[in-house]
N, CA, C and O atoms as a GROMACS GRO file, in nm:
protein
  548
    1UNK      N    1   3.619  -1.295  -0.688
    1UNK     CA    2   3.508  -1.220  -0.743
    1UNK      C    3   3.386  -1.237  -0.655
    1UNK      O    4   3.351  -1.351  -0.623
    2UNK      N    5   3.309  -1.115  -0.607
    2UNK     CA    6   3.199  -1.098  -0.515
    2UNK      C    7   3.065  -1.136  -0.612
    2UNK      O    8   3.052  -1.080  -0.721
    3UNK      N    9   2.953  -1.248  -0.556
    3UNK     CA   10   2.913  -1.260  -0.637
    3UNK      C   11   2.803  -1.180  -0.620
    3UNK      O   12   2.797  -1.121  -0.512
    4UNK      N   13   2.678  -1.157  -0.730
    4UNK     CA   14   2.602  -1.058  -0.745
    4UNK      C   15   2.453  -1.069  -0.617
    4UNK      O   16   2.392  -1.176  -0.616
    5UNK      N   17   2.407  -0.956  -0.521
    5UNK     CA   18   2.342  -1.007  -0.447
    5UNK      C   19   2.189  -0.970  -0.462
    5UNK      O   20   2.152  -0.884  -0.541
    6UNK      N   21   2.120  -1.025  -0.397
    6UNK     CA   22   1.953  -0.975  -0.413
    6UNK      C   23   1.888  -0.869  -0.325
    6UNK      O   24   1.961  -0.813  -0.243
    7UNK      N   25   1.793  -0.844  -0.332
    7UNK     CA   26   1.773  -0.719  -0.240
    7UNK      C   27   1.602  -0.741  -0.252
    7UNK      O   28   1.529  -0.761  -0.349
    8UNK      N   29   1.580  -0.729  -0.126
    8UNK     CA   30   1.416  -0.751  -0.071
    8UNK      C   31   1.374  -0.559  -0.092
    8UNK      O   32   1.411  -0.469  -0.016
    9UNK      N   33   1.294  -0.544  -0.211
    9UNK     CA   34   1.252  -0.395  -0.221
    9UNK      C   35   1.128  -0.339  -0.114
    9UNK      O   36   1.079  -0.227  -0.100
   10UNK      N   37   1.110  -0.436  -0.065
   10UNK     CA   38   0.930  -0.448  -0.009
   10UNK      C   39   0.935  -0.345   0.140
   10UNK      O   40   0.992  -0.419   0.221
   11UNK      N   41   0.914  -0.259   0.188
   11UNK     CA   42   0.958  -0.161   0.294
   11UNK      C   43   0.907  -0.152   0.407
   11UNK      O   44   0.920  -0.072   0.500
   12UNK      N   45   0.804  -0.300   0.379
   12UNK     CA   46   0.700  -0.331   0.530
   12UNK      C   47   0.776  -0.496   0.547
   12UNK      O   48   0.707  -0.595   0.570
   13UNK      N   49   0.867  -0.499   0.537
   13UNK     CA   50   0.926  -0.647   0.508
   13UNK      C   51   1.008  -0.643   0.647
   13UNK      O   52   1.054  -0.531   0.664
   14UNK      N   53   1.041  -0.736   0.753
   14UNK     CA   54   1.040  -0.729   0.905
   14UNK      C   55   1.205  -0.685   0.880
   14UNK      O   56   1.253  -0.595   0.949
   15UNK      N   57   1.299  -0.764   0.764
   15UNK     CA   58   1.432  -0.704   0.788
   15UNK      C   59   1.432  -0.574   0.792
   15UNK      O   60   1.509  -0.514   0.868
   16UNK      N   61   1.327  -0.495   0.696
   16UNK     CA   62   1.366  -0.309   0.673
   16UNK      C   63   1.292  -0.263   0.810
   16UNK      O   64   1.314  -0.143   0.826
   17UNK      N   65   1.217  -0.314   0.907
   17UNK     CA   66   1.134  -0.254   1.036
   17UNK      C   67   1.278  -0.289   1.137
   17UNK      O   68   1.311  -0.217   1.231
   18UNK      N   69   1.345  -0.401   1.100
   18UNK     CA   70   1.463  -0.415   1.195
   18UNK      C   71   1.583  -0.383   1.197
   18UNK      O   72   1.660  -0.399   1.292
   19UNK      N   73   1.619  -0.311   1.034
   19UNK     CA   74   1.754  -0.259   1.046
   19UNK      C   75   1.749  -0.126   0.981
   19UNK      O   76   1.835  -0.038   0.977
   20UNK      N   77   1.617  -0.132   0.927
   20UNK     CA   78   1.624   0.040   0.827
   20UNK      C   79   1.689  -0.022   0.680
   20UNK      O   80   1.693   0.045   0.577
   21UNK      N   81   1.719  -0.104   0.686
   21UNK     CA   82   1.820  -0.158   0.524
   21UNK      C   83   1.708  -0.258   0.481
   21UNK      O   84   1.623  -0.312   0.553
   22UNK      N   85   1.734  -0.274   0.308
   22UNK     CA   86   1.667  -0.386   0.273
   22UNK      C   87   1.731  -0.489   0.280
   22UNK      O   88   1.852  -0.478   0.261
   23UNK      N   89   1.680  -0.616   0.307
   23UNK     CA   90   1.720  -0.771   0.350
   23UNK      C   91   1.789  -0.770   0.202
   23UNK      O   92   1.735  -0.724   0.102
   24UNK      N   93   1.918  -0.831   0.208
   24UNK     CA   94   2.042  -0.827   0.146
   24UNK      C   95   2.036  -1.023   0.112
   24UNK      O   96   2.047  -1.096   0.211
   25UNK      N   97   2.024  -1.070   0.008
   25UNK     CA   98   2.044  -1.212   0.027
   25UNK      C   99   2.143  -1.258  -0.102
   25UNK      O  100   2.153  -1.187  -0.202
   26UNK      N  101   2.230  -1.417  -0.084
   26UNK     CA  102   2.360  -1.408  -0.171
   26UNK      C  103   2.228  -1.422  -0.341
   26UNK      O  104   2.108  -1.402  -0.360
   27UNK      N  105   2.347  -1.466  -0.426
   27UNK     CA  106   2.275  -1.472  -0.507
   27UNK      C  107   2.203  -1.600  -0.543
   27UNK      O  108   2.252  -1.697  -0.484
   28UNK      N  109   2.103  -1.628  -0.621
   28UNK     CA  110   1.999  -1.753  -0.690
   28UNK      C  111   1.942  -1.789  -0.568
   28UNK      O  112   1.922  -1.908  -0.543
   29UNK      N  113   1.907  -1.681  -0.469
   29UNK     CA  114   1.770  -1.637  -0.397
   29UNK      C  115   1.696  -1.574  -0.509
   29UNK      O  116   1.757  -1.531  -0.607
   30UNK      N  117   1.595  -1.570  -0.501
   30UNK     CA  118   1.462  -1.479  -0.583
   30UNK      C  119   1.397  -1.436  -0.509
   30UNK      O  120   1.345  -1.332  -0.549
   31UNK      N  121   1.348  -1.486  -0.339
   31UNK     CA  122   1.169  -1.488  -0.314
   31UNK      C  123   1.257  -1.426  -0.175
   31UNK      O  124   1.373  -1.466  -0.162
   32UNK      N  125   1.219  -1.360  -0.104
   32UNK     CA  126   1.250  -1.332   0.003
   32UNK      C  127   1.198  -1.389   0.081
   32UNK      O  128   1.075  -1.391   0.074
   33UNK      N  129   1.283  -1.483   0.224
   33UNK     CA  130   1.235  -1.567   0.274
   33UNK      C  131   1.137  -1.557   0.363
   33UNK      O  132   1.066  -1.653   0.393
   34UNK      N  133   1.122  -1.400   0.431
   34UNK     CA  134   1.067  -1.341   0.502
   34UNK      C  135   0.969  -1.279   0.466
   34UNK      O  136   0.896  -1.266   0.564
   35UNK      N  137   0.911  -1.216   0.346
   35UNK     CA  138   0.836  -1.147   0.305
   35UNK      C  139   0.718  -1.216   0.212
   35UNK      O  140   0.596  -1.215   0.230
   36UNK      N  141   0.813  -1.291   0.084
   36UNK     CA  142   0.782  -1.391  -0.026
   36UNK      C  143   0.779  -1.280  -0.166
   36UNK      O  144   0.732  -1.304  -0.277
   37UNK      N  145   0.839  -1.164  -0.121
   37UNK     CA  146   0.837  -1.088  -0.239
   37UNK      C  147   0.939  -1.081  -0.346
   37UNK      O  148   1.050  -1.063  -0.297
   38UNK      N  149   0.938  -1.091  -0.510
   38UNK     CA  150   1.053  -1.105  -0.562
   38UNK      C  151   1.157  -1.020  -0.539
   38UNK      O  152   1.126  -0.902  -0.526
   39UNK      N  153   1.288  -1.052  -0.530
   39UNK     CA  154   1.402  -0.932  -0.458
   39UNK      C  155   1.428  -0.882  -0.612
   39UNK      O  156   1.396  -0.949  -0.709
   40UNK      N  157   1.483  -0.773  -0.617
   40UNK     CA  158   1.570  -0.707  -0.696
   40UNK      C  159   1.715  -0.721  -0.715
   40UNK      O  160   1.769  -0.789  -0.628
   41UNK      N  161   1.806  -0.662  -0.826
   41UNK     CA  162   1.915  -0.689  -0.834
   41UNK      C  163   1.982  -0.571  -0.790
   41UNK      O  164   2.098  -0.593  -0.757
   42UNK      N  165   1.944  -0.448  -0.777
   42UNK     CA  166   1.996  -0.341  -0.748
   42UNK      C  167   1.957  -0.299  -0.580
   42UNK      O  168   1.851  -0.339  -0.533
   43UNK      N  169   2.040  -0.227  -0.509
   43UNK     CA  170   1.978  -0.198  -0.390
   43UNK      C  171   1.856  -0.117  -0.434
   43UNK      O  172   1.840  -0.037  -0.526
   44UNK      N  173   1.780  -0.161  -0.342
   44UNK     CA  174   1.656  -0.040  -0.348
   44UNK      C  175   1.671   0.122  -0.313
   44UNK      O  176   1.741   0.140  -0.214
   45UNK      N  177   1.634   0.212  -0.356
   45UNK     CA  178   1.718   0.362  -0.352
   45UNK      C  179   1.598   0.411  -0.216
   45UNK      O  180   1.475   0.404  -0.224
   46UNK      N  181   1.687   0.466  -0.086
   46UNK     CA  182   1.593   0.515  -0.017
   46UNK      C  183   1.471   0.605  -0.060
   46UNK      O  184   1.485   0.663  -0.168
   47UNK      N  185   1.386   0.620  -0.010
   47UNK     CA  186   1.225   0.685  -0.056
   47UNK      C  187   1.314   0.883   0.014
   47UNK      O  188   1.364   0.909   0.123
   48UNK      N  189   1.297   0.963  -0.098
   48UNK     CA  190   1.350   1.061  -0.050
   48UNK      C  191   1.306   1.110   0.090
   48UNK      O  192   1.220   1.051   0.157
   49UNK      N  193   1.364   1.212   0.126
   49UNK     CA  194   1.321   1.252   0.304
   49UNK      C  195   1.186   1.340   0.304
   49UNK      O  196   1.160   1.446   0.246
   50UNK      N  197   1.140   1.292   0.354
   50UNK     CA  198   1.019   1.368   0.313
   50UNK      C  199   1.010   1.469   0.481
   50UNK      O  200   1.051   1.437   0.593
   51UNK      N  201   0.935   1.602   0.431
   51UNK     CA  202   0.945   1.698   0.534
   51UNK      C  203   0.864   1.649   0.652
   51UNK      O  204   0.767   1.574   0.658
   52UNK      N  205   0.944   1.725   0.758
   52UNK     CA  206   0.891   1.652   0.920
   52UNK      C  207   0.727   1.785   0.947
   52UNK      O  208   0.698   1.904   0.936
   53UNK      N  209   0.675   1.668   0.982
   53UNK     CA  210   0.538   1.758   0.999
   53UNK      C  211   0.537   1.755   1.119
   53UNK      O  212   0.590   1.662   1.180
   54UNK      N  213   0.485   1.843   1.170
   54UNK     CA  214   0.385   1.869   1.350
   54UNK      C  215   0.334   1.780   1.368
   54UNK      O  216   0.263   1.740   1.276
   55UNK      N  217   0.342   1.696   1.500
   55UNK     CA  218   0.265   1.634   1.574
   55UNK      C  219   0.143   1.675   1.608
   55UNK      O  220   0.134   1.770   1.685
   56UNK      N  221   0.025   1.612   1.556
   56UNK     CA  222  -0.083   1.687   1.530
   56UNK      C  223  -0.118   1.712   1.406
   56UNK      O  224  -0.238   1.703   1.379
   57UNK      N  225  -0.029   1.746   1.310
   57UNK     CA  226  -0.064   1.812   1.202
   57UNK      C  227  -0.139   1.687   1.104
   57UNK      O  228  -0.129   1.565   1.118
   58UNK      N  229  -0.214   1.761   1.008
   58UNK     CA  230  -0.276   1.671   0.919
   58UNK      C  231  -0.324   1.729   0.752
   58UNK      O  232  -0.258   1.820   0.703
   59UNK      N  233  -0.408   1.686   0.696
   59UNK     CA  234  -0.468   1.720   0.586
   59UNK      C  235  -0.564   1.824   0.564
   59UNK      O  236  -0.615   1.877   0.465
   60UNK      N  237  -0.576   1.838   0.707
   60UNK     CA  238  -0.712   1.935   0.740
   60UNK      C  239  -0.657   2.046   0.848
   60UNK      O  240  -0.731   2.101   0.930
   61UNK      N  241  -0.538   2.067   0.839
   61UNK     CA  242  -0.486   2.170   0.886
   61UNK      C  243  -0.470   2.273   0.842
   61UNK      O  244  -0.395   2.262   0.746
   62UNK      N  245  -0.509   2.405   0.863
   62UNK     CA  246  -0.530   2.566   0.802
   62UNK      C  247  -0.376   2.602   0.776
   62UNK      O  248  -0.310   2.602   0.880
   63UNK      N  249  -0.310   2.632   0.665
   63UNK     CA  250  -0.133   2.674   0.637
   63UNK      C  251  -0.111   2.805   0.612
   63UNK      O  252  -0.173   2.849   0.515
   64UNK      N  253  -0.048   2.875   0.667
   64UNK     CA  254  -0.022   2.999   0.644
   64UNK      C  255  -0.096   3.102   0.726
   64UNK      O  256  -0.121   3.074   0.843
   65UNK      N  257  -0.134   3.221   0.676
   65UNK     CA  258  -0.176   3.335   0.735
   65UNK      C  259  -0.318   3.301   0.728
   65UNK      O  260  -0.358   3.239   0.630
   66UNK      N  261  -0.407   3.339   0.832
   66UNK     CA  262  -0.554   3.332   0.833
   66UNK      C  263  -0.638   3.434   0.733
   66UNK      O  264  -0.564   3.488   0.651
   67UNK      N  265  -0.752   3.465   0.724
   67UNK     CA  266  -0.826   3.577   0.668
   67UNK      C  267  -0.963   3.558   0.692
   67UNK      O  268  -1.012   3.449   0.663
   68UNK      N  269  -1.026   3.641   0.736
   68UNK     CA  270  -1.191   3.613   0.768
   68UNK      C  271  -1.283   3.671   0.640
   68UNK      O  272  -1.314   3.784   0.604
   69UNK      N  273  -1.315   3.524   0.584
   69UNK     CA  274  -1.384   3.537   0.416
   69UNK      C  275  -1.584   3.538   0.460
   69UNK      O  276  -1.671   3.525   0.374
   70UNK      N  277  -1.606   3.554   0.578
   70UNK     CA  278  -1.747   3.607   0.617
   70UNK      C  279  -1.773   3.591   0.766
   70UNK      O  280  -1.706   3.513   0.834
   71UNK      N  281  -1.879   3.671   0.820
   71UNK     CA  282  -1.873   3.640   0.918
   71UNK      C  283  -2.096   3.669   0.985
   71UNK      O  284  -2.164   3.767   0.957
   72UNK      N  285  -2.134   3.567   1.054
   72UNK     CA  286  -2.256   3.481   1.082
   72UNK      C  287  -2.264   3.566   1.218
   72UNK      O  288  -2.160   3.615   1.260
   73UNK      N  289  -2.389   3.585   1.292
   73UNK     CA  290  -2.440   3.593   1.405
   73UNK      C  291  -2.455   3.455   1.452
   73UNK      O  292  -2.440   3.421   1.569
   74UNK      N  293  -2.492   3.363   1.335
   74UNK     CA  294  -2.613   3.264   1.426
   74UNK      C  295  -2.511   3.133   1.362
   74UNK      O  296  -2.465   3.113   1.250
   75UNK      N  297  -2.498   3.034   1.537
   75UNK     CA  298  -2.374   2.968   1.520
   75UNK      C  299  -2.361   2.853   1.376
   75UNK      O  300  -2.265   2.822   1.306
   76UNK      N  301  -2.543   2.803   1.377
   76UNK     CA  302  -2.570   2.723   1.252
   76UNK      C  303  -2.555   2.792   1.127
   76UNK      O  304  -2.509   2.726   1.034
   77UNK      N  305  -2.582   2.900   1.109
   77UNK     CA  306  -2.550   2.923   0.958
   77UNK      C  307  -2.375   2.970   0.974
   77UNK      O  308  -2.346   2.988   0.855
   78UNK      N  309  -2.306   2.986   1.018
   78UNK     CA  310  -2.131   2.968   0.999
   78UNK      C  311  -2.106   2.791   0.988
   78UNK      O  312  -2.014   2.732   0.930
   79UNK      N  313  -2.202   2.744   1.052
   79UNK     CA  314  -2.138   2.591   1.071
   79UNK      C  315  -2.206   2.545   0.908
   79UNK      O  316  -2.139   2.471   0.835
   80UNK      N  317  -2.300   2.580   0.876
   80UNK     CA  318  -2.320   2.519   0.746
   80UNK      C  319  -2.247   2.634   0.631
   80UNK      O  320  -2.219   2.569   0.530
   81UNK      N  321  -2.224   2.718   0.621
   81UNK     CA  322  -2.108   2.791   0.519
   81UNK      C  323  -1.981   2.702   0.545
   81UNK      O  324  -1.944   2.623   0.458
   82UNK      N  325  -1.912   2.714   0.668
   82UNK     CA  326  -1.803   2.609   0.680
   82UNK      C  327  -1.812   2.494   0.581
   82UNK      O  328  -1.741   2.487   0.481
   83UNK      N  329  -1.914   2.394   0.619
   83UNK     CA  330  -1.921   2.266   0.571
   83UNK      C  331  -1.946   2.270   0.385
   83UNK      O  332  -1.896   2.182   0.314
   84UNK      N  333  -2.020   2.370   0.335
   84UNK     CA  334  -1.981   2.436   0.218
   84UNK      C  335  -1.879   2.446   0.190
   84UNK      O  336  -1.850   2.384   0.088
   85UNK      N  337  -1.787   2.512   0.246
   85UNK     CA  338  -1.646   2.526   0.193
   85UNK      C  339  -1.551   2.430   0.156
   85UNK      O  340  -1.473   2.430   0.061
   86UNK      N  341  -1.578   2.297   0.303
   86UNK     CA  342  -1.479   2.214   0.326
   86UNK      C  343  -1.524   2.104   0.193
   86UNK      O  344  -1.449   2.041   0.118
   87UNK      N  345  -1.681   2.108   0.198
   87UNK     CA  346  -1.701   2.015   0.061
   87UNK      C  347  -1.660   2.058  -0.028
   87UNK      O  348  -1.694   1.989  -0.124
   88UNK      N  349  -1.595   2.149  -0.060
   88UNK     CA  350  -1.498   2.226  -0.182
   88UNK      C  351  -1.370   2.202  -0.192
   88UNK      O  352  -1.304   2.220  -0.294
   89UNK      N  353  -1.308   2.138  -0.038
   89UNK     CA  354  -1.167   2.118  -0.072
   89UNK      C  355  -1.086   2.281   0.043
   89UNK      O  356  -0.968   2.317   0.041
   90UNK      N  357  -1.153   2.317   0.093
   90UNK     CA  358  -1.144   2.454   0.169
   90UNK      C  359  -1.128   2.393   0.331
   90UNK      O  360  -1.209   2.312   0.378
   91UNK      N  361  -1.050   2.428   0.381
   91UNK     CA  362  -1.020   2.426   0.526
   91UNK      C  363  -1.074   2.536   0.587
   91UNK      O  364  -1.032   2.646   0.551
   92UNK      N  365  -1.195   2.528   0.707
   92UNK     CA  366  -1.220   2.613   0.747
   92UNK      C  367  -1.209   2.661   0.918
   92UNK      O  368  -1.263   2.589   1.003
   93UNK      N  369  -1.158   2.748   0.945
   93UNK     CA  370  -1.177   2.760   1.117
   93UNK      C  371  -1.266   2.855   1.181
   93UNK      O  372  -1.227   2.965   1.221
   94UNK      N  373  -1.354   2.824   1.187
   94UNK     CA  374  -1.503   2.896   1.251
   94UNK      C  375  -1.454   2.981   1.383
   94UNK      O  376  -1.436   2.917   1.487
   95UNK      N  377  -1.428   3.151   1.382
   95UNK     CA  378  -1.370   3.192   1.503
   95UNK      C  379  -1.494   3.276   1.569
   95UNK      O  380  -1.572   3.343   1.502
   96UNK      N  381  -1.502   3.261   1.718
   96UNK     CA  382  -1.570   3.346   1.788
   96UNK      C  383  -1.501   3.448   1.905
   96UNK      O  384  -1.382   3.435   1.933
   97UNK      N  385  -1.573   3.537   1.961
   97UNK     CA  386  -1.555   3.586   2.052
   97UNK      C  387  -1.620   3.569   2.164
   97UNK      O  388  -1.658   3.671   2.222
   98UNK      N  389  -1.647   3.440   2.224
   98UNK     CA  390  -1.728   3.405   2.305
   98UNK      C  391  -1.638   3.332   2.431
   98UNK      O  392  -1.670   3.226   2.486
   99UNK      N  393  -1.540   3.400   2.457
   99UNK     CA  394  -1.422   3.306   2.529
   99UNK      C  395  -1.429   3.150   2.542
   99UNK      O  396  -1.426   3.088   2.648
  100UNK      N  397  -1.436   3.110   2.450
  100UNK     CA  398  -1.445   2.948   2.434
  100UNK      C  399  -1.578   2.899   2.526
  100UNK      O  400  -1.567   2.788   2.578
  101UNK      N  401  -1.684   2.961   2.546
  101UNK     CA  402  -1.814   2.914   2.610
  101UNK      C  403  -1.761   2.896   2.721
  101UNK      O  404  -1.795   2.781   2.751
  102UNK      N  405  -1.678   2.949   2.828
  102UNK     CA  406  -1.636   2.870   2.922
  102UNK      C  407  -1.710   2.992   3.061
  102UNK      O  408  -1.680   2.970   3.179
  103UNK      N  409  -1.827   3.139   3.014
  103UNK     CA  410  -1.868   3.172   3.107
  103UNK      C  411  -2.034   3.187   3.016
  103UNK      O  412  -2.066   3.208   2.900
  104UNK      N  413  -2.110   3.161   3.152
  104UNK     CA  414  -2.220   3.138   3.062
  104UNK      C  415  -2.285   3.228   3.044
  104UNK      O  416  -2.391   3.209   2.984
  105UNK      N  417  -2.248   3.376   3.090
  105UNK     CA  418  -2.302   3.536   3.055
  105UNK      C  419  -2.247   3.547   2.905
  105UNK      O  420  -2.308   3.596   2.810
  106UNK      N  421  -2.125   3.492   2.902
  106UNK     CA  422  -2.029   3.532   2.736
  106UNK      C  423  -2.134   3.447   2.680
  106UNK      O  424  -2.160   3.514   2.580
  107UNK      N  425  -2.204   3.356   2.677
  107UNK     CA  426  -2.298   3.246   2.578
  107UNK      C  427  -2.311   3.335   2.464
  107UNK      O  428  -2.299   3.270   2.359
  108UNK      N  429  -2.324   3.415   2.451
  108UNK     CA  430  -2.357   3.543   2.340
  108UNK      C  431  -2.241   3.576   2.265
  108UNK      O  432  -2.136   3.609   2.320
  109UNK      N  433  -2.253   3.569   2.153
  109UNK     CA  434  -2.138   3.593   2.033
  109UNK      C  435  -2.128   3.721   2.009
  109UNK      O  436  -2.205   3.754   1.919
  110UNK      N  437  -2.065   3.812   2.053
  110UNK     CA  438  -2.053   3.939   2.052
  110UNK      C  439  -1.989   4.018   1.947
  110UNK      O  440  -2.012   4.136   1.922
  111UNK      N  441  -1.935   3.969   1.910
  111UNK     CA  442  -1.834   3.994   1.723
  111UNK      C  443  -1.923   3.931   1.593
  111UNK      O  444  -1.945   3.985   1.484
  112UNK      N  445  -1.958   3.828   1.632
  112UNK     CA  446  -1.992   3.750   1.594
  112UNK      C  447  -1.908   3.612   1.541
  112UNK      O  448  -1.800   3.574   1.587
  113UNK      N  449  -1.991   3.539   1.421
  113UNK     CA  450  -1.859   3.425   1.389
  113UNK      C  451  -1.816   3.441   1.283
  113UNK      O  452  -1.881   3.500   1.196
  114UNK      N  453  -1.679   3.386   1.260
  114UNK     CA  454  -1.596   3.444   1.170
  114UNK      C  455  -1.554   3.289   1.102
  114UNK      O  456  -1.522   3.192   1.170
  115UNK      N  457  -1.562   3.291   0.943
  115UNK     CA  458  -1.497   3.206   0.864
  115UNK      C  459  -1.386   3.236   0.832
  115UNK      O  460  -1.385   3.328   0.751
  116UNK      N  461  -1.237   3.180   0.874
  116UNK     CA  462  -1.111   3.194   0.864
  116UNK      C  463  -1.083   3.049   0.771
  116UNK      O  464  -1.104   2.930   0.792
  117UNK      N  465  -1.030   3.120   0.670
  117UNK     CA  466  -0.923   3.013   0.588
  117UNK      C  467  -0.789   3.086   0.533
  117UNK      O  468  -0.774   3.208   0.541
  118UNK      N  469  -0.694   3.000   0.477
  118UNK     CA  470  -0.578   3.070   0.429
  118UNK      C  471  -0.585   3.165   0.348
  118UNK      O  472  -0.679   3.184   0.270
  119UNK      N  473  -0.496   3.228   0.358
  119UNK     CA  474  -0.493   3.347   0.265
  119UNK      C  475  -0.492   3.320   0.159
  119UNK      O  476  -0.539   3.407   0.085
  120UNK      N  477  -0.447   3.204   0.099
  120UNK     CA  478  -0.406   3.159  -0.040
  120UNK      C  479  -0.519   3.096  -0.078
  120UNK      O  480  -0.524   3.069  -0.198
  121UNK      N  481  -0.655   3.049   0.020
  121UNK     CA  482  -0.729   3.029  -0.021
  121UNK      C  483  -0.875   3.086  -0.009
  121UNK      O  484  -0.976   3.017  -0.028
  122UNK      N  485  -0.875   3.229   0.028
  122UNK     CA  486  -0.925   3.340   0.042
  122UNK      C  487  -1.066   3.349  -0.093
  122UNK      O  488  -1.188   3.366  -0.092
  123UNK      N  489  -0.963   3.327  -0.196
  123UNK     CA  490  -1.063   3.409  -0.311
  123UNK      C  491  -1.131   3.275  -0.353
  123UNK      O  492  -1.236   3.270  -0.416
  124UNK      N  493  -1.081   3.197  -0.324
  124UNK     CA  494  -1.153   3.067  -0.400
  124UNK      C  495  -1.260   3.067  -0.277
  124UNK      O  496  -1.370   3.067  -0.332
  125UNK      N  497  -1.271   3.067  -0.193
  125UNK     CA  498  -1.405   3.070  -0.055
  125UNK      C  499  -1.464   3.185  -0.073
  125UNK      O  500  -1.579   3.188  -0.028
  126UNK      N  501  -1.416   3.310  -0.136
  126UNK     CA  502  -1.494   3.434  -0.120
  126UNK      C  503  -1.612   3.411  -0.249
  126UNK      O  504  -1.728   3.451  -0.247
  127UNK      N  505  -1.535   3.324  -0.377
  127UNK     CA  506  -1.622   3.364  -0.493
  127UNK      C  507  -1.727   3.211  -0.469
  127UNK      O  508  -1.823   3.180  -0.540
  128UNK      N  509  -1.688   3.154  -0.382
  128UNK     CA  510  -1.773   3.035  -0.384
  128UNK      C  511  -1.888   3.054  -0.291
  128UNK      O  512  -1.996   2.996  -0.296
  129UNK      N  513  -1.840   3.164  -0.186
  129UNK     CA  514  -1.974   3.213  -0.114
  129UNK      C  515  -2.059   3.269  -0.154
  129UNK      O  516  -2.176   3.254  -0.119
  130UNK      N  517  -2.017   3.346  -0.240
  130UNK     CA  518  -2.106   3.464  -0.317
  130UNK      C  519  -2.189   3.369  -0.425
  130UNK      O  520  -2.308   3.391  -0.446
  131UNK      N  521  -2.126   3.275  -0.484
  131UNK     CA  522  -2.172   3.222  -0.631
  131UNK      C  523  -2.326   3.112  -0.544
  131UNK      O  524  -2.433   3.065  -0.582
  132UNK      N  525  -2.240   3.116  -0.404
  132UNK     CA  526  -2.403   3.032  -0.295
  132UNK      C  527  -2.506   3.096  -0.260
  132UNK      O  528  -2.617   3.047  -0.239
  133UNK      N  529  -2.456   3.274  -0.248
  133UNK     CA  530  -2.558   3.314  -0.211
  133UNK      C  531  -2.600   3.383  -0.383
  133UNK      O  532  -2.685   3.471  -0.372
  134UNK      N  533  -2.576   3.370  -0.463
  134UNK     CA  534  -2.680   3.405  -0.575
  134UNK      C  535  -2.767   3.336  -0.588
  134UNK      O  536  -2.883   3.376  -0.587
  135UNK      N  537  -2.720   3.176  -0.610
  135UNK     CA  538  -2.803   3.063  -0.631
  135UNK      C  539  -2.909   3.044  -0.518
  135UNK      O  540  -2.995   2.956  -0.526
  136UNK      N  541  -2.897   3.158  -0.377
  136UNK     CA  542  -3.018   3.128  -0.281
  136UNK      C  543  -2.974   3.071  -0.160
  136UNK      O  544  -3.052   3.078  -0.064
  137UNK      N  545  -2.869   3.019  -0.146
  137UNK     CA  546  -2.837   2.942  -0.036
  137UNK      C  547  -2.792   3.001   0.065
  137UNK      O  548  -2.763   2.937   0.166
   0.00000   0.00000   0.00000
């Protein structure tokens, strides 16, 4: 008869950085010798797979289709609507037509600037602009 074994649950614990498995010990261990955390009696169940993101990618990354919810002549008032938005929970990408400043005749915003966020989050930035500019802002 196999007797019953312990299992280190802890997932920053040096056996799971060195084998991907939790540290496996016989039984009337408790403390993991390596960690000091109490083990469990059951294996620990892998943490489901969670989806592979872009290198690069983050929390503050724009998802989906773009949409331009206003658009500024003057580069400070897009940069403070932006920062409006984002204090809302709104991802914003400030677009110009100024070939990335890289000639200094283009210095001039010729389209002008454009507030791009997701499409999905379109109406929540459109009614929050408007509800800024009633209040004056």
């Amino acid at each position: 008869m196999r007797s019953a074994a312990a299992f280190c649950p802890n997932r920053e614990c040096v056996d799971f950085h060195q084998t991907g498995e939790p540290g496996e010990y016989r039984e009337g261990v408790v403390v993991c010798p390596k960690c000091g955390i109490h083990l469990v009696v059951e294996r620990p169940v892998p943490p489901a797979a969670e989806p592979a993101v872009p290198e690069g990618a983050g929390e503050d990354q724009v998802a989906g289709p773009l949409v331009a919810v206003a658009t500024f002549e003057l580069e400070h008032q897009a940069n403070l609507a932006a920062s409006f938005l984002a204090s809302n929970g709104i991802v914003v990408l400030i677009a110009a037509d100024d070939c990335g400043r890289t000639d200094p005749i283009l210095g001039i915003v010729t389209g002008g600037l454009r507030l791009m966020v997701s499409e999905s989050q379109a109406k929540l930035a459109l009614a929050l602009l408007e509800q800024e500019a009633r209040a004056g802002g």
